[in-house]
C-alpha positions in Angstrom: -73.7 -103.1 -40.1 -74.0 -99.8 -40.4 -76.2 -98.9 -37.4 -73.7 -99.8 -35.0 -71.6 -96.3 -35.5 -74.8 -94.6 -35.3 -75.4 -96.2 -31.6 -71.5 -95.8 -31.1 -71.9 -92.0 -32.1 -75.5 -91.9 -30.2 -74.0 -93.2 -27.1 -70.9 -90.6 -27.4 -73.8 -88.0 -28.0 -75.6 -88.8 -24.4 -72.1 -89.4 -22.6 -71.0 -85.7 -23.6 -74.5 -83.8 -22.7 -74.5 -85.9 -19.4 -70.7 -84.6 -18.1 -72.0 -81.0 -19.4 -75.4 -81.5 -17.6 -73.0 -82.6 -14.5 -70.4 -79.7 -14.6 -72.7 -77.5 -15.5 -75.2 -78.6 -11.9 -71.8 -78.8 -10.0 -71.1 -74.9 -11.0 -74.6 -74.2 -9.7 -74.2 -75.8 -6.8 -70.7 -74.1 -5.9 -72.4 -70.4 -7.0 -75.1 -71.2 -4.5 -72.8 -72.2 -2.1 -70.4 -69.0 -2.4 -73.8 -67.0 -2.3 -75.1 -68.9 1.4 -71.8 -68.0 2.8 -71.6 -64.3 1.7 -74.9 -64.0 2.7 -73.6 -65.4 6.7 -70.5 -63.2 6.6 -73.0 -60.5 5.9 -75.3 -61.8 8.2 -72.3 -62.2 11.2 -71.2 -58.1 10.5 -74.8 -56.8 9.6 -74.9 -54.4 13.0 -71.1 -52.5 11.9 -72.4 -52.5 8.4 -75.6 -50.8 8.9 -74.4 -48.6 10.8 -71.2 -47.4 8.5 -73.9 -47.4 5.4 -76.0 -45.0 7.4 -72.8 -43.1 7.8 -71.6 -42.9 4.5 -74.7 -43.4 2.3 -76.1 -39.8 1.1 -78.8 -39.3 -2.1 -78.7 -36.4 -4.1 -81.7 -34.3 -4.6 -82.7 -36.3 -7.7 -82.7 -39.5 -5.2 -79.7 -41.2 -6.8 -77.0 -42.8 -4.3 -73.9 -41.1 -3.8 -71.7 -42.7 -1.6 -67.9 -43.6 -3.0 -66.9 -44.5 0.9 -69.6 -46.8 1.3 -68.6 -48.7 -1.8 -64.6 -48.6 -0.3 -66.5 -50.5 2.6 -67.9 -53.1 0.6 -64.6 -53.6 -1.1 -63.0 -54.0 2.6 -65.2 -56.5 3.9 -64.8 -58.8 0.5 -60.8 -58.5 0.8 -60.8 -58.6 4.9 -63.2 -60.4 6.3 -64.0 -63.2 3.6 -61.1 -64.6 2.8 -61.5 -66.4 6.4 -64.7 -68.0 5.8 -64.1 -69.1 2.0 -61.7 -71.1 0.1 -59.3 -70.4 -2.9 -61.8 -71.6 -5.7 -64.7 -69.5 -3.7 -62.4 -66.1 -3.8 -61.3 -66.6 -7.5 -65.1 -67.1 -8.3 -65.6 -64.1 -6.0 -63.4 -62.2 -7.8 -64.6 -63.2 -11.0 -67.8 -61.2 -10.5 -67.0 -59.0 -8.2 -69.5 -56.2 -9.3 -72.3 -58.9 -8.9 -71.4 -59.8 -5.4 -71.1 -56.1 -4.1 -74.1 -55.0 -5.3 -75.7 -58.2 -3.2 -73.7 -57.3 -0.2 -75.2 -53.4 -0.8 -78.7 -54.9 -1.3 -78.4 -57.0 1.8 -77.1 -54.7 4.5 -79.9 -51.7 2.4 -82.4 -54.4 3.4 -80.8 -54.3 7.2 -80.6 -51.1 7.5 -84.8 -50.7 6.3 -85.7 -53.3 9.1 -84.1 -51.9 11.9 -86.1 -48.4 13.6 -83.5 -46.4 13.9 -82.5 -46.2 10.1 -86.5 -46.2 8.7 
């Protein structure tokens, strides 16, 4: 008789790691989703923002980026032009790591800027 809590408590076990399992693959999912439609919104504006990095953007002579506007820029684009393209769970995630999601935005339009000739 006593093996049945042990099953009872074994089957509690396997129903708790499977709704962590499942939360934590549905918080994946929604991270790589928020990341696909940055990635567009920076995709749809990559022209404007290449071309205000290449304005703003200046190294100092030991090569380290100095640019305070540029990063003013970045923060403009999250708060003006994605709040259109992503919902109220996607902009508190977005501002949640905020830090994380302009440096990819930076990273990105850098990697614009090094593929079109007139920046190289």
């Amino acid at each position: 008789m006593q093996s049945a809590p042990v099953i009872f408590l074994a089957a509690g076990v396997a129903a708790l790691a499977c709704a962590v399992a499942t939360m934590l693959l549905a918080q994946r999912r929604a991270a790589r989703r928020l990341l696909r439609k940055l990635e567009c919104a920076v995709d749809d504006h990559i022209d404007r923002l290449v071309r205000v990095r290449a304005e703003w953007v200046r190294f100092d002579e030991d090569g380290r980026l100095h640019s305070p506007q540029w990063e003013r820029e970045i923060g403009r684009f999250l708060d003006g032009e994605l709040p259109a393209v992503l919902d109220a769970r996607d902009l508190r995630r977005l501002e949640a790591d905020r830090a994380r999601f302009v440096r990819l935005i930076a990273d990105r339009v850098a990697a614009g800027a090094a593929r079109h000739p007139y920046y190289r």
